[in-house]
gemmi code that builds the backbone of each chain (N, CA, C; Angstrom):
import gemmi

chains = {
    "A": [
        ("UNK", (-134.250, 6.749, -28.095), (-133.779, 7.538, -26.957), (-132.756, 6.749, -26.164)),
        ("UNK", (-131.754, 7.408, -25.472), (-130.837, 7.051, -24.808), (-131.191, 6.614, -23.839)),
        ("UNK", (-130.938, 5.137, -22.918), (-131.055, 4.907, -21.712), (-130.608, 5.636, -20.898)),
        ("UNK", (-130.842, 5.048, -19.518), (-129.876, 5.611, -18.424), (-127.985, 5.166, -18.489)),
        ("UNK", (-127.768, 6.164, -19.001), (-125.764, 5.868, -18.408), (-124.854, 6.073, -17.099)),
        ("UNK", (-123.924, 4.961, -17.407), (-123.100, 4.940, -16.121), (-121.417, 5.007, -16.475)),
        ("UNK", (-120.932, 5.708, -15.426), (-119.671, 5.681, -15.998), (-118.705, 6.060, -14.761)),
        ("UNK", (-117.719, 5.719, -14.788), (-117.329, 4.388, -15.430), (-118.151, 3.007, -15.619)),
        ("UNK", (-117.937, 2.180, -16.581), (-118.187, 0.481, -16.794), (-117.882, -0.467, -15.704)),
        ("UNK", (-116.480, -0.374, -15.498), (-115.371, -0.891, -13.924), (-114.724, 0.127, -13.939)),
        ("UNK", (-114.016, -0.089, -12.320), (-113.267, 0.204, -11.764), (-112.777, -0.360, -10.559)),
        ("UNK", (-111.254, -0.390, -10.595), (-110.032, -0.989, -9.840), (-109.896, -0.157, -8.861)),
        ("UNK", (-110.032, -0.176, -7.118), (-109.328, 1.060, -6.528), (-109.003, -0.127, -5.428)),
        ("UNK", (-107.900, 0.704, -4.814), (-107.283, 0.216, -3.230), (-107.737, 0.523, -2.106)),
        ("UNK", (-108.198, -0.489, -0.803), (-108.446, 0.342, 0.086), (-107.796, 1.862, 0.673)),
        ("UNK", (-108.694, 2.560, 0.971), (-108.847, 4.020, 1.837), (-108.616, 4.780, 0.480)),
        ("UNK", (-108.804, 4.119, -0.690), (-108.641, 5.198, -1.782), (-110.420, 5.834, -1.561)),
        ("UNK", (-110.462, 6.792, -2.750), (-111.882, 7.574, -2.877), (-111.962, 7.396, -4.522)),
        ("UNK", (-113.770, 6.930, -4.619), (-114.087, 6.673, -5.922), (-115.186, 7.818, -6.398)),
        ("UNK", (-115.192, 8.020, -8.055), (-116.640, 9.108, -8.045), (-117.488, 8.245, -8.843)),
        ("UNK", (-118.469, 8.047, -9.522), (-119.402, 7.435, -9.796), (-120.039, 8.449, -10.638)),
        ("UNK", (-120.137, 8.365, -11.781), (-121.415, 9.177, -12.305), (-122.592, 8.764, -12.959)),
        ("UNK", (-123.513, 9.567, -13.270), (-124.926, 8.957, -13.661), (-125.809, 9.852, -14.621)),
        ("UNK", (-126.007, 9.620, -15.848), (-126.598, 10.305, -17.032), (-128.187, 9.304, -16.907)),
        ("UNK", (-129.584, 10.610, -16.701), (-130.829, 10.062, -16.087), (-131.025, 10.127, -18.014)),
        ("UNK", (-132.223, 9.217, -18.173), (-132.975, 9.046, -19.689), (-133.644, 10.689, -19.497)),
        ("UNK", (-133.716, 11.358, -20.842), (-134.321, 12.536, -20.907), (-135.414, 12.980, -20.122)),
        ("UNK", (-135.602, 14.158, -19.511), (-136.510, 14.322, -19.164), (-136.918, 13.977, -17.715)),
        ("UNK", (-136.013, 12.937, -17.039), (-136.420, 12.269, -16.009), (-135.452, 13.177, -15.135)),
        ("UNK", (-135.989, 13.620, -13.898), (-135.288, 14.409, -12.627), (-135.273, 14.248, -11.272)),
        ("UNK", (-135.810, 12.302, -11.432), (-135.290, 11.915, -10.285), (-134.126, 10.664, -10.385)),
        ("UNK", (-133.098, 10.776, -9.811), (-132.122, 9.682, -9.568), (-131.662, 8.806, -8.191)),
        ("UNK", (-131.924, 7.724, -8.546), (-131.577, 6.721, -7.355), (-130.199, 6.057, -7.545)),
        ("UNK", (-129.629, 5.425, -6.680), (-128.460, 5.131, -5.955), (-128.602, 3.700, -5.718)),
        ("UNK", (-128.324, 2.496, -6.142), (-128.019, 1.331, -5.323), (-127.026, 0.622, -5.254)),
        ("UNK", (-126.681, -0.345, -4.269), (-125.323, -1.152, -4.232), (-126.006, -2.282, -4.425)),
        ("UNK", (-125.687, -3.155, -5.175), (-126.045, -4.604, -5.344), (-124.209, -5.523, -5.409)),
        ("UNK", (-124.265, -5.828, -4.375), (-122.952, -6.597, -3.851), (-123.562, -8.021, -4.392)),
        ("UNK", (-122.564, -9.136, -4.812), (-122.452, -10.027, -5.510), (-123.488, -11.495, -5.510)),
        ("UNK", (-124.359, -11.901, -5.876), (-125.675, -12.346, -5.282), (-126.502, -12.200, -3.942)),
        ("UNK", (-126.702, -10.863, -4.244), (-127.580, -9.826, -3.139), (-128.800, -9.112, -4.169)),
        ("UNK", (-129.958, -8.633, -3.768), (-130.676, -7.886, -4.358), (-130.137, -6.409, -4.437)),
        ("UNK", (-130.118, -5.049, -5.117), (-129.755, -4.042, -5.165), (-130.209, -3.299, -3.580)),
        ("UNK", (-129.512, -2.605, -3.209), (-129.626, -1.734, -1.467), (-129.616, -0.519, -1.752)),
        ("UNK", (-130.608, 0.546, -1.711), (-130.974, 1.790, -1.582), (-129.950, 2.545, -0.747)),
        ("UNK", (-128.880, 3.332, -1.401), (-128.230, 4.043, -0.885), (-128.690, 5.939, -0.845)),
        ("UNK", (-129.724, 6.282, -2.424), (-129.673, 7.648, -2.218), (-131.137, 7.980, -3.242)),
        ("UNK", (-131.805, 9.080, -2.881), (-132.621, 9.496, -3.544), (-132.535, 11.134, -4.405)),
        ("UNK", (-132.258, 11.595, -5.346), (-132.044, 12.816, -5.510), (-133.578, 13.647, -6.709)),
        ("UNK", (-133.941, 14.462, -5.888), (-135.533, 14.800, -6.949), (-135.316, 16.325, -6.990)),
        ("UNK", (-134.922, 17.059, -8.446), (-134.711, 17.568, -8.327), (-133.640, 18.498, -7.673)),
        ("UNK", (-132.001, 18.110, -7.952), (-131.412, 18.672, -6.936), (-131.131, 18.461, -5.367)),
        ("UNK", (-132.337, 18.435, -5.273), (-132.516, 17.576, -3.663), (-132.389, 16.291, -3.088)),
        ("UNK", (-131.501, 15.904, -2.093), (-131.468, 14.858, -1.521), (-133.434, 14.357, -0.999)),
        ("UNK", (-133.773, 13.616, -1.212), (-135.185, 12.642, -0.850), (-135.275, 11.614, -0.054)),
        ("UNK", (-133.777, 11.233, 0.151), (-133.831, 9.524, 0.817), (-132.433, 8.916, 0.683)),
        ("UNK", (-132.635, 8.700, 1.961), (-130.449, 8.490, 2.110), (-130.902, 6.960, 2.883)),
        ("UNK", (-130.556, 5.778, 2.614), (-130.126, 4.214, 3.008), (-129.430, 4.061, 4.185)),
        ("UNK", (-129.369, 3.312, 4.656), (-128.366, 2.581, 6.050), (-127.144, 2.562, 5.324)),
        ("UNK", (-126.183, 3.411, 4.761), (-124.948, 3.564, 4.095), (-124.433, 4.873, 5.491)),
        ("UNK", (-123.055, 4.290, 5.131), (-122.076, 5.162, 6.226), (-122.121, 6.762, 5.267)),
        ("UNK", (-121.518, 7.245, 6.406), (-121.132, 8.806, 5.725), (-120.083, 8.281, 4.949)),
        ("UNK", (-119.262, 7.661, 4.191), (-118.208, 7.311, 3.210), (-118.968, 7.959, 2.218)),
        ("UNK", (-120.166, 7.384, 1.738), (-121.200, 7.542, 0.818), (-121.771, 8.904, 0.740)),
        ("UNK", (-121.477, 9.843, -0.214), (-121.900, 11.339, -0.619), (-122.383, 10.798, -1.885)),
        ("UNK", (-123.624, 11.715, -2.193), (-124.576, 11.912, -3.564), (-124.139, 13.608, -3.864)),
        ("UNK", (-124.609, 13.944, -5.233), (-125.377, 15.065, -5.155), (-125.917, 14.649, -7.307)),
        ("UNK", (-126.959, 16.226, -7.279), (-127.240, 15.925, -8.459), (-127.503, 17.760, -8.825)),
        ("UNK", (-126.899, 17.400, -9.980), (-126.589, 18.550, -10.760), (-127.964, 19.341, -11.293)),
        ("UNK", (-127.541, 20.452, -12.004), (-128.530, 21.265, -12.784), (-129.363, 20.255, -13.782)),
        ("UNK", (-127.711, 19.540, -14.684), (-128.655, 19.301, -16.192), (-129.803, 17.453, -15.494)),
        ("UNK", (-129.690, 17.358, -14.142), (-130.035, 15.987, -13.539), (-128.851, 15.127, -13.325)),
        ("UNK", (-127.781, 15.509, -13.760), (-127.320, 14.269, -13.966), (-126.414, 13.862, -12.186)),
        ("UNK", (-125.920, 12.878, -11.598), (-125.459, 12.709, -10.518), (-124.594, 12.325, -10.712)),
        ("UNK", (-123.675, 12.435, -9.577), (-122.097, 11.913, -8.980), (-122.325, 11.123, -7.530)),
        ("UNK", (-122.277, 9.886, -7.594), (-122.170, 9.178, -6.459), (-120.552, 8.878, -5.900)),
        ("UNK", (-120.219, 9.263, -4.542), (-118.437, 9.564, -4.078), (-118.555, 8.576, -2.848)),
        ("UNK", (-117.310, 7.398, -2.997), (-117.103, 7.359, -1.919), (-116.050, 7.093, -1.091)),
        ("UNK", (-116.014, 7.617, 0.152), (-114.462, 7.951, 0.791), (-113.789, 6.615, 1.130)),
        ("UNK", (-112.781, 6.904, 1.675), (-111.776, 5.219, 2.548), (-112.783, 4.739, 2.010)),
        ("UNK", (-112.040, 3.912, 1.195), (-112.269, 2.519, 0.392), (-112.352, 1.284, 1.061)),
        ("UNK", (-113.462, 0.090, 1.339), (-113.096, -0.695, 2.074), (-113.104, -2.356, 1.516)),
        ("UNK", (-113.053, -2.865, 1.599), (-113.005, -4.540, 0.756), (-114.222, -4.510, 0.562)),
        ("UNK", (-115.278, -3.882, 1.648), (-116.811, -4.604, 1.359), (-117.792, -3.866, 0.558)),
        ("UNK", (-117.106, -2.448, 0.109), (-117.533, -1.410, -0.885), (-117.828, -2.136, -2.499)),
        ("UNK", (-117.051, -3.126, -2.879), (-116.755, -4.242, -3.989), (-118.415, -4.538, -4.540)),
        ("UNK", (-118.681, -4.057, -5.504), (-119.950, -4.069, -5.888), (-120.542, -3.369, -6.985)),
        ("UNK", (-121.396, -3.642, -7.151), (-122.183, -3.245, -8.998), (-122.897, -2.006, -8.557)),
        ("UNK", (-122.204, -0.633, -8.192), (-123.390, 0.624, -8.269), (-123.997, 0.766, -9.340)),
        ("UNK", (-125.615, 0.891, -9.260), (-126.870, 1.049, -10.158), (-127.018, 2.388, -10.024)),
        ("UNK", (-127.799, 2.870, -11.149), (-127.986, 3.975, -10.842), (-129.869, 3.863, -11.594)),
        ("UNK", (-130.676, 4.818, -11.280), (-131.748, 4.384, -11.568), (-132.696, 5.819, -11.869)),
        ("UNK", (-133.362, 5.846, -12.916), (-133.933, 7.550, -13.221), (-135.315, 7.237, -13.228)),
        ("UNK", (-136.719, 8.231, -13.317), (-137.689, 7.961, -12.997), (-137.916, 9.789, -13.168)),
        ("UNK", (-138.966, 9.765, -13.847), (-139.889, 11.146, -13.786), (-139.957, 12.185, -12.660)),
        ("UNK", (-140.371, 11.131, -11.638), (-141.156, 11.897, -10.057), (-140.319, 10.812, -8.988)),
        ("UNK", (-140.492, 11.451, -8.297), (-140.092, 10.481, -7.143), (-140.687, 9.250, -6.616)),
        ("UNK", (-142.175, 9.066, -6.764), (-143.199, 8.135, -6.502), (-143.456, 7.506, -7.787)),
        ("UNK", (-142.419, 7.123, -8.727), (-142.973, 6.399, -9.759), (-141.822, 5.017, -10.075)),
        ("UNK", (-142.276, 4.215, -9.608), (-141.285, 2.758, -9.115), (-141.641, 2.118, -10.755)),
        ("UNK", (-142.800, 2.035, -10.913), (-143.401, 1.916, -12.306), (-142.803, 2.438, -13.745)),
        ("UNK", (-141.846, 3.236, -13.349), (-141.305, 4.073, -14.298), (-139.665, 4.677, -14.191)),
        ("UNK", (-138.964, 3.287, -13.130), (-137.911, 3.691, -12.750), (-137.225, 2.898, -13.607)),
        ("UNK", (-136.159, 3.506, -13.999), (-135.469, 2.744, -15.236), (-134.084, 2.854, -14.783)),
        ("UNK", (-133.238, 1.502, -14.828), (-131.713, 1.671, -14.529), (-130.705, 1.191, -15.051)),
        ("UNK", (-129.818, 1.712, -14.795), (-128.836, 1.828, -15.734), (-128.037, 0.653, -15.695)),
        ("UNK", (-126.818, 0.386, -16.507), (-125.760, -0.708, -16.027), (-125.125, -1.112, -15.480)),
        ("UNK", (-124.567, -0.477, -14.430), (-124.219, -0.255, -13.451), (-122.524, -0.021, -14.116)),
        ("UNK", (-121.345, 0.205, -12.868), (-120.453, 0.489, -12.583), (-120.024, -0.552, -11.258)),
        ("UNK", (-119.058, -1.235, -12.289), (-118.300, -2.308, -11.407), (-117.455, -1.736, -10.403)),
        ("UNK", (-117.637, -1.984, -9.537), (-116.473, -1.204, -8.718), (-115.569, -2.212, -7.575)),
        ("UNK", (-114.454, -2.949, -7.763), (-113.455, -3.435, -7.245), (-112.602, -2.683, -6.314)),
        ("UNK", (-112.632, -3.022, -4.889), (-111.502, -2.520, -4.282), (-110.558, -3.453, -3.569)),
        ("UNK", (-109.296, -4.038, -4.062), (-108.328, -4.622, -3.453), (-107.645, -4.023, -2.560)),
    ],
    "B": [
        ("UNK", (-135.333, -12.398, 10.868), (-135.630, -12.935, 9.654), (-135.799, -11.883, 8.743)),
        ("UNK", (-134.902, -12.168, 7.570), (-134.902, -10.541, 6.384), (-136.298, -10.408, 5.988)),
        ("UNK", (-136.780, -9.293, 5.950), (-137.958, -8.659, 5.059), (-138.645, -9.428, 3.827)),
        ("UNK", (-137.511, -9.879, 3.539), (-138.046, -10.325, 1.810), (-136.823, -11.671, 1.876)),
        ("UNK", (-137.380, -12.865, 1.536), (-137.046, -13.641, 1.106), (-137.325, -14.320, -0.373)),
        ("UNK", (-136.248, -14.952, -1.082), (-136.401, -15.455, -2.367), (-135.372, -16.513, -2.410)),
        ("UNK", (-135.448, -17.683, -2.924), (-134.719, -18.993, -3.347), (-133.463, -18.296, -4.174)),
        ("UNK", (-132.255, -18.753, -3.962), (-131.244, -17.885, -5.042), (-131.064, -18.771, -6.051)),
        ("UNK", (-132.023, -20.568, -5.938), (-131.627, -20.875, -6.986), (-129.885, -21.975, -7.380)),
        ("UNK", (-129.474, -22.327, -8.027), (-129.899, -21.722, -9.638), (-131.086, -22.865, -9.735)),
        ("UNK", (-131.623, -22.211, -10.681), (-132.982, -23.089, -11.236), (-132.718, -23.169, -13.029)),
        ("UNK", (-132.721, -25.269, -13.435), (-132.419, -24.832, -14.652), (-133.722, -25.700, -15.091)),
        ("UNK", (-133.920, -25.150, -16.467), (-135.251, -25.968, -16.898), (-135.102, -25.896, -18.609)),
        ("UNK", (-135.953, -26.922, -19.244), (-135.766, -26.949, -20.587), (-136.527, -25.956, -21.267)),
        ("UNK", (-136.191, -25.886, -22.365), (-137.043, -24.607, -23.029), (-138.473, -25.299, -23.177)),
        ("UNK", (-139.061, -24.294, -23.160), (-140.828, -24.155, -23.275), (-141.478, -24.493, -21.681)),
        ("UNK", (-140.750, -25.153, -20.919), (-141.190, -24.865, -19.415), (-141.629, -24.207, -19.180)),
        ("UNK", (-142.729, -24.511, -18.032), (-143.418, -23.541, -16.877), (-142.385, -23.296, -15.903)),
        ("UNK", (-142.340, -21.901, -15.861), (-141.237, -21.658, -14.820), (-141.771, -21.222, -13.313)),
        ("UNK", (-141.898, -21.181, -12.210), (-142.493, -20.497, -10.895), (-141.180, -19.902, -10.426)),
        ("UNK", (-141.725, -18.831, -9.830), (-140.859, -18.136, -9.173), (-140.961, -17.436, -7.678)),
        ("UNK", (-140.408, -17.810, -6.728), (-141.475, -17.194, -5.425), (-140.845, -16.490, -4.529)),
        ("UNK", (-141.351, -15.174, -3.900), (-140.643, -14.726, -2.820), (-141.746, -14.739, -1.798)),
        ("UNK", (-141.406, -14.741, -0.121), (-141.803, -14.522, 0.746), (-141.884, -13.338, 1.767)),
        ("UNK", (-142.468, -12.509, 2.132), (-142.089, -11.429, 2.840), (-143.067, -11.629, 4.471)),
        ("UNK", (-142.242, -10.555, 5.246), (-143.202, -10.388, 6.556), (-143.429, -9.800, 6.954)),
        ("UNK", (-143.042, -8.140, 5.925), (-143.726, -7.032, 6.486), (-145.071, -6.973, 5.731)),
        ("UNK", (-146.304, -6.724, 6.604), (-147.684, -7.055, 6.630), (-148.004, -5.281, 5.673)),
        ("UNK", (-147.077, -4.432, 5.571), (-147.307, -3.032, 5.119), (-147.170, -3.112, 3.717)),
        ("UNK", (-146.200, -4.284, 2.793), (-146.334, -3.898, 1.410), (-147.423, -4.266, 0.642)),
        ("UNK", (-147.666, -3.143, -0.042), (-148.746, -3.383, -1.158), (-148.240, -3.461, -2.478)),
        ("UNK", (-146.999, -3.099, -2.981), (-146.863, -3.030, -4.263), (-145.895, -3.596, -4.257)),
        ("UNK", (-145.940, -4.499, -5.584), (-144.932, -5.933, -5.578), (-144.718, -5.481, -7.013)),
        ("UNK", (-143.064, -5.662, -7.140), (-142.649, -5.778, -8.349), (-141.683, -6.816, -8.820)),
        ("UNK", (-141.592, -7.111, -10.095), (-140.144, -8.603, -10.547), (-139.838, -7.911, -11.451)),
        ("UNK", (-138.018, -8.191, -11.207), (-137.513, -6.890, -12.733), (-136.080, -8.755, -13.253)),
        ("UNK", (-136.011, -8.184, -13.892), (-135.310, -9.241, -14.615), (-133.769, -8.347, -14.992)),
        ("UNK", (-132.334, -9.476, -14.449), (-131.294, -8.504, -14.698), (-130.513, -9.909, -15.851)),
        ("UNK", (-129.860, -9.263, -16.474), (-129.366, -9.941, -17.216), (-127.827, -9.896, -17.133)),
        ("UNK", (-126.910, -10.791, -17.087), (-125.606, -11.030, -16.685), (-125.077, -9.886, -17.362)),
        ("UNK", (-124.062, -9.096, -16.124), (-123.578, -7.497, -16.382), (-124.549, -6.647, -16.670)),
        ("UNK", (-125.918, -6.781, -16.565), (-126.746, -5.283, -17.021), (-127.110, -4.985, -15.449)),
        ("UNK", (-128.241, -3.639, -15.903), (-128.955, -3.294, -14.746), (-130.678, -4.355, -14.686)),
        ("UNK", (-131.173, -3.981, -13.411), (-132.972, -4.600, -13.604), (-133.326, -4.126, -14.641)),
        ("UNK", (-134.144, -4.599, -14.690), (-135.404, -4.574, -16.106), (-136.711, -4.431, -15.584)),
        ("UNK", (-137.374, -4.125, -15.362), (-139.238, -4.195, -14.722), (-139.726, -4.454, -15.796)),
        ("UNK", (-140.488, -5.773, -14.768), (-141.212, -6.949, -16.019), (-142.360, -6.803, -15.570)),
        ("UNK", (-143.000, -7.007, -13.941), (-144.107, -6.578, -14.092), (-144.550, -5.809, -12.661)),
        ("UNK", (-145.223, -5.520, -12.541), (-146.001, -4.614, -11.498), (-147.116, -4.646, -10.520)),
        ("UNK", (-147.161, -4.789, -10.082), (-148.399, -5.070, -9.409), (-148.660, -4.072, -8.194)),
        ("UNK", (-150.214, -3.475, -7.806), (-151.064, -3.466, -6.390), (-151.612, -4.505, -5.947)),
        ("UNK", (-151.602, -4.563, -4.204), (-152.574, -5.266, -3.909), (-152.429, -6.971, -4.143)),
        ("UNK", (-153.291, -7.633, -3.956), (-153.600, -8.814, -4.329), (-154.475, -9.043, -5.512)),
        ("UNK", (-153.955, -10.210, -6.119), (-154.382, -10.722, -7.112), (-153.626, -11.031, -8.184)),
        ("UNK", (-153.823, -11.463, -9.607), (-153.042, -11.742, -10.837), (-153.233, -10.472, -11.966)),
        ("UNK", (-152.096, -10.402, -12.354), (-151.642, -9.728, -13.636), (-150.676, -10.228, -15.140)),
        ("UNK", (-151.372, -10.459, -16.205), (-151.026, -11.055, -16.975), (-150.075, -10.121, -18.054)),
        ("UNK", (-148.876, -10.662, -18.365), (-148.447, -10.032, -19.338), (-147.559, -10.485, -20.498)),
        ("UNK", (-148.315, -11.011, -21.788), (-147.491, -12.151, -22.421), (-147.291, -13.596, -21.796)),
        ("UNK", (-146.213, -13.796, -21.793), (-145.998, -15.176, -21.159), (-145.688, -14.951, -19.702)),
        ("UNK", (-145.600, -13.667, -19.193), (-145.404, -13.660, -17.936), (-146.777, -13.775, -16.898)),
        ("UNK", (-147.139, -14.167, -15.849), (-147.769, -13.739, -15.085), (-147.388, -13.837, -13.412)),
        ("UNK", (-147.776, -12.296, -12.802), (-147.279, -12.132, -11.213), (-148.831, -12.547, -10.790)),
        ("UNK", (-148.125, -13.235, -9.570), (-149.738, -13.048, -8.535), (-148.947, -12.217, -7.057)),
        ("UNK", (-149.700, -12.092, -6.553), (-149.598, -12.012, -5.000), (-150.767, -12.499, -4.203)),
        ("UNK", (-150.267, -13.057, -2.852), (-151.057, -13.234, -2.241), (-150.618, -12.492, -0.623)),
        ("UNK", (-151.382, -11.663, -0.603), (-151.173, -11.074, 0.765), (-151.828, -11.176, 1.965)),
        ("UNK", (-152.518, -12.796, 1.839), (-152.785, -13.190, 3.221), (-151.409, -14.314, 3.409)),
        ("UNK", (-150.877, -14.811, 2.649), (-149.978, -15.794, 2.546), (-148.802, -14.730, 2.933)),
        ("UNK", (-148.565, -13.624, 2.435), (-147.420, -12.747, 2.111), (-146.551, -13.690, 1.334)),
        ("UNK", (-147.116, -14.334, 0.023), (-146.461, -14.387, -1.027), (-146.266, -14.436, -2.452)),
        ("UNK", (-145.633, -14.383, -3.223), (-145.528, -13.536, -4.081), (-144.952, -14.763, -5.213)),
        ("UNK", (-145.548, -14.217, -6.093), (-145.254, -15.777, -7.459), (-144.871, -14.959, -9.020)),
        ("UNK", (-143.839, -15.605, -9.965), (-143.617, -15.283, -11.177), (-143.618, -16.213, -12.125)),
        ("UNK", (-144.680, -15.986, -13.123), (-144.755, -17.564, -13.681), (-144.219, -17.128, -14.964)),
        ("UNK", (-143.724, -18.083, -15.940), (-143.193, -17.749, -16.724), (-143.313, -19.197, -18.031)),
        ("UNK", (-144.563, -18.848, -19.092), (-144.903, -20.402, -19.937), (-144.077, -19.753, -21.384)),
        ("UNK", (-144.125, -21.306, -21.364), (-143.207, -21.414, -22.984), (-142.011, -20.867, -22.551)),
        ("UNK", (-141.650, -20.917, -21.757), (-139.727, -20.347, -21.358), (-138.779, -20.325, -22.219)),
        ("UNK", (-138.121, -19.253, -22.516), (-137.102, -19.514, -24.332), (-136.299, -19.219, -23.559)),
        ("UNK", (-134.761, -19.427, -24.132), (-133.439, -19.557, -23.574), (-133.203, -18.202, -23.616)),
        ("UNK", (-133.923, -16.882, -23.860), (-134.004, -15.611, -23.896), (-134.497, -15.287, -22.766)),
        ("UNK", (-134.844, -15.713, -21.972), (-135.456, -16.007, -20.855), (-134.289, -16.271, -19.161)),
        ("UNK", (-133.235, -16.758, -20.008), (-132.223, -17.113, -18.978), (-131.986, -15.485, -18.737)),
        ("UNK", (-131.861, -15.690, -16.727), (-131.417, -14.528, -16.262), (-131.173, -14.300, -14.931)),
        ("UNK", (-131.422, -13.162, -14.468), (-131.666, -13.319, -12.560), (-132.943, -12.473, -12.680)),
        ("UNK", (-133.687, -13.287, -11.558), (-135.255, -12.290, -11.702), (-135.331, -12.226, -9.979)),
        ("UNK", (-135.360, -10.949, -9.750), (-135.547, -10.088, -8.563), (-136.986, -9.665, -8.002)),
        ("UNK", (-137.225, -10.442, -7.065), (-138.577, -9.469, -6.331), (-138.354, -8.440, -5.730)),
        ("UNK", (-139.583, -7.661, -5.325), (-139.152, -6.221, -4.861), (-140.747, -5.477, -4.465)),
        ("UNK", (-140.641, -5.353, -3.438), (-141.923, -4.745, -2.619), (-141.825, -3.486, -2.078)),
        ("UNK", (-142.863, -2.870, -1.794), (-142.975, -1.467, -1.146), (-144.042, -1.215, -0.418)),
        ("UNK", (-143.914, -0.617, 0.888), (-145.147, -0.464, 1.595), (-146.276, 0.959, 0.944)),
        ("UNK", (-145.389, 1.897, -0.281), (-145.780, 2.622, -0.339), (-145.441, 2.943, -2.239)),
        ("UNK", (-146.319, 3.600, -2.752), (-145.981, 4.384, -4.322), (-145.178, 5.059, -4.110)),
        ("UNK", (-143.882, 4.503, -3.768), (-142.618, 5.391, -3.908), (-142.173, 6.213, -2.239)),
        ("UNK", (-140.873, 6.791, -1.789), (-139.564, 6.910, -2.707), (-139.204, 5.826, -2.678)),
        ("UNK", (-137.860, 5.486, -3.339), (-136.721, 4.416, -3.489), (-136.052, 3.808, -2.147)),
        ("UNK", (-136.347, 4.699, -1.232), (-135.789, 3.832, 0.138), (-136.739, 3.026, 0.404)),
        ("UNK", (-138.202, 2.983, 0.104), (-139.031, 2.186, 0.250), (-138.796, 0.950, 0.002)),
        ("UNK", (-137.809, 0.901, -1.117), (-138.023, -0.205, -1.946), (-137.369, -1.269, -1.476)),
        ("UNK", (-137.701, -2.757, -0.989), (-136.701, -3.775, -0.355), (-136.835, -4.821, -1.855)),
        ("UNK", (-135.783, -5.505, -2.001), (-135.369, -6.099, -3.052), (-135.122, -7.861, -2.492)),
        ("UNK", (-135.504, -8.782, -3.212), (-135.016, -10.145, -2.910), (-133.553, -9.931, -3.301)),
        ("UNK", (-132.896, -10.972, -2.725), (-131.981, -11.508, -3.261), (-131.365, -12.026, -4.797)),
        ("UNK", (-133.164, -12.780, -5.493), (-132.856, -12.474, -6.852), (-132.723, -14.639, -7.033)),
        ("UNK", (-132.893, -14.721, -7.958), (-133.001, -16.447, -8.490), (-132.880, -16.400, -10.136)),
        ("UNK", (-131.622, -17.432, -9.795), (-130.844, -16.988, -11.046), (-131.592, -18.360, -12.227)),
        ("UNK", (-131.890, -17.920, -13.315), (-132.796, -18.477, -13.794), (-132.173, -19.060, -15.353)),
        ("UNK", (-131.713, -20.824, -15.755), (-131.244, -20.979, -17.188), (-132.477, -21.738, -17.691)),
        ("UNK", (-132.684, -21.392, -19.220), (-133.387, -22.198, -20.047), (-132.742, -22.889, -21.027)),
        ("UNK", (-132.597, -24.078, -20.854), (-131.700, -24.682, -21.606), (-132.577, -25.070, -23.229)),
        ("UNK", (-131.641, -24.682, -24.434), (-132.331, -25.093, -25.579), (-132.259, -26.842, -25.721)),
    ],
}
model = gemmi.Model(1)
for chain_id, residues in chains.items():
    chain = gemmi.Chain(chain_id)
    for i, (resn, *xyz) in enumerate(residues, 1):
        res = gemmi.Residue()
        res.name, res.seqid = resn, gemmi.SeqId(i, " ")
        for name, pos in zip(("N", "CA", "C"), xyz):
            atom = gemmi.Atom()
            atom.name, atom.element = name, gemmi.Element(name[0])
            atom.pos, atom.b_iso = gemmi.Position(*pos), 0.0
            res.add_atom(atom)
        chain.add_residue(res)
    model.add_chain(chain)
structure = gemmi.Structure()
structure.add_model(model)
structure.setup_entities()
């Protein structure tokens, strides 16, 4: 079975540009999480999506929009680009929402902004 | 003082070493302690799991916690250079959601052959 995917791998953007982020959950799984893990930092909870539904939004600015689709899968967006945005978005899938035990994540998406 | 503290390390050791690994926390609310292992350019990995206090064995790994100490240990015997990585603590006051979840910093870990 397919892991969790991320895509883009990297990406190059300029400040006040806007980036999208996407996220393919392992089969079956219909909840997706969101993290920023900036460069020897632990990963930071930016978004929770269960089912369609937002669950849990992080100390992240409004720059930062989620949503998650029919087939599960998510688009993480974010606006004005800033130097400190520069970081490894994770993306992370899981059955239920309460199952940390069973959260599986992906490779993240390099994301550079000069 | 952050939530969760962890050594960043680097920590290098020869192969087959006992490895320790430790984070500290000070919120008195988490019960569930986890260590996920990331490997240069991947995502975490969950290695092991834990409720509560006490030890959990798994292979060559074993977590303890101690939650009168509020701290938290990853041991790691016979250490193989497969083994080199960053290993992340990560606590929760609760079985879930994901905002729950506070993360160490992470201790970047080589086993030298």
């Amino acid at each position: 079975d397919a892991g969790v995917t991320q895509s883009p791998t990297h990406l190059i953007k300029t400040r006040g540009q806007h980036v999208t982020l996407r996220c393919s959950p392992i089969s079956g799984h219909k909840s997706v999480s969101w993290y920023q893990q900036v460069l020897g930092q632990g990963p930071q909870f930016i978004f929770q999506y269960y089912e369609k539904e937002e669950r849990g939004r992080g100390n992240f600015p409004d720059r930062f929009s989620a949503r998650q689709f029919p087939n599960y899968s998510s688009e993480l967006n974010v606006n004005a680009l800033l130097l400190g945005d520069s970081a490894l978005y994770l993306c992370a899938s899981s059955l239920a929402v309460y199952s940390y035990n069973e959260q599986f994540f992906g490779p993240g998406t390099r994301l550079t902004v000069l | 003082q952050k939530e969760v503290e962890q050594d960043p390390g680097p920590l290098s050791v020869p192969e087959g070493a006992i490895v320790s690994l430790n984070c500290t926390y000070s919120n008195s609310a988490f019960q569930y302690f986890m260590w996920y292992r990331q490997y240069s350019r991947k995502g975490p990995e969950l290695l092991m799991y834990t409720y509560s206090s006490g030890n959990k064995e798994d292979g060559r790994f074993t977590a303890q916690v101690d939650k009168s100490s509020k701290y938290i240990s990853l041991f790691i015997r016979d250490s193989q250079p497969s083994d080199s990585a960053t290993y992340l603590c990560a606590m929760s006051p609760t079985q879930g959601g994901s905002e729950k979840l506070v993360f160490g910093k992470g201790t970047k870990l080589t086993v030298n052959p």
